[in-house]
C-alpha positions in Angstrom: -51.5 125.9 -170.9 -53.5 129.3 -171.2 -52.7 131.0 -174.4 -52.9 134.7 -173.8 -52.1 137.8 -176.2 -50.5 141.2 -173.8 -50.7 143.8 -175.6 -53.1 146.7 -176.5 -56.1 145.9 -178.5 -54.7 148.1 -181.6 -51.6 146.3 -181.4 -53.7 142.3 -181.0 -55.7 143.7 -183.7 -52.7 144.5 -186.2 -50.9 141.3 -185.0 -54.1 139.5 -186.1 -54.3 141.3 -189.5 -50.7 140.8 -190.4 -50.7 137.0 -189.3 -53.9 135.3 -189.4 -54.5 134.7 -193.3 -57.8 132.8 -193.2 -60.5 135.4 -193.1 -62.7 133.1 -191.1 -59.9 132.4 -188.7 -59.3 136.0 -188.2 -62.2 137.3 -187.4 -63.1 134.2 -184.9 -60.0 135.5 -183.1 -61.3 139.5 -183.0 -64.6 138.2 -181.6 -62.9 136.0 -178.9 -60.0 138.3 -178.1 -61.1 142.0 -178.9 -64.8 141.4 -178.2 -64.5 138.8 -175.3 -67.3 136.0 -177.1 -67.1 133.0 -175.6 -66.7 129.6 -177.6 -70.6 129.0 -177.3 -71.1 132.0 -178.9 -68.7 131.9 -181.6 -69.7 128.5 -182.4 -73.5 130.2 -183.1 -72.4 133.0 -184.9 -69.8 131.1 -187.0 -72.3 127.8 -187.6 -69.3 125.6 -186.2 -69.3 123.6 -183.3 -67.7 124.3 -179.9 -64.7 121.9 -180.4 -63.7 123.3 -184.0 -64.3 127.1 -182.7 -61.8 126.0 -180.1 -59.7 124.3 -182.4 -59.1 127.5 -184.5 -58.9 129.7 -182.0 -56.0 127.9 -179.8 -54.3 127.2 -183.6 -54.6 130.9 -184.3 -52.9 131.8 -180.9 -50.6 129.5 -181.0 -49.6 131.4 -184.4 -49.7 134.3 -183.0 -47.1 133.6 -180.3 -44.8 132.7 -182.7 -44.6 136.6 -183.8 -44.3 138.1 -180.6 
């Protein structure tokens, strides 16, 4: 299943704000959605491996969906 936010990037941005609570977690999901980095890079920039940047991003989406 491919987990996709449509909307404007203001709008993904305040949807993120309001519903993501972890600040890690949120800004994984700005850099992945807003900014377009792909797992291998998150995992580098976040010192987390592939499979838990994944983890957190599919969680936070899945979150996410719940709200719109």
């Amino acid at each position: 299943m491919k987990r996709t936010i449509n909307t404007s990037r203001t709008e993904a941005e305040k949807l993120i704000n309001e519903w993501i609570f972890n600040a890690r977690d949120r800004s994984i999901l700005k850099r992945r959605i807003l900014d377009g980095l792909t797992f291998e890079e998150l995992s580098e920039e976040f010192n987390l491996s592939t499979q838990r940047t994944k983890a957190i991003v599919y969680r936070s989406l899945d979150m996410l969906s719940c709200h719109l």
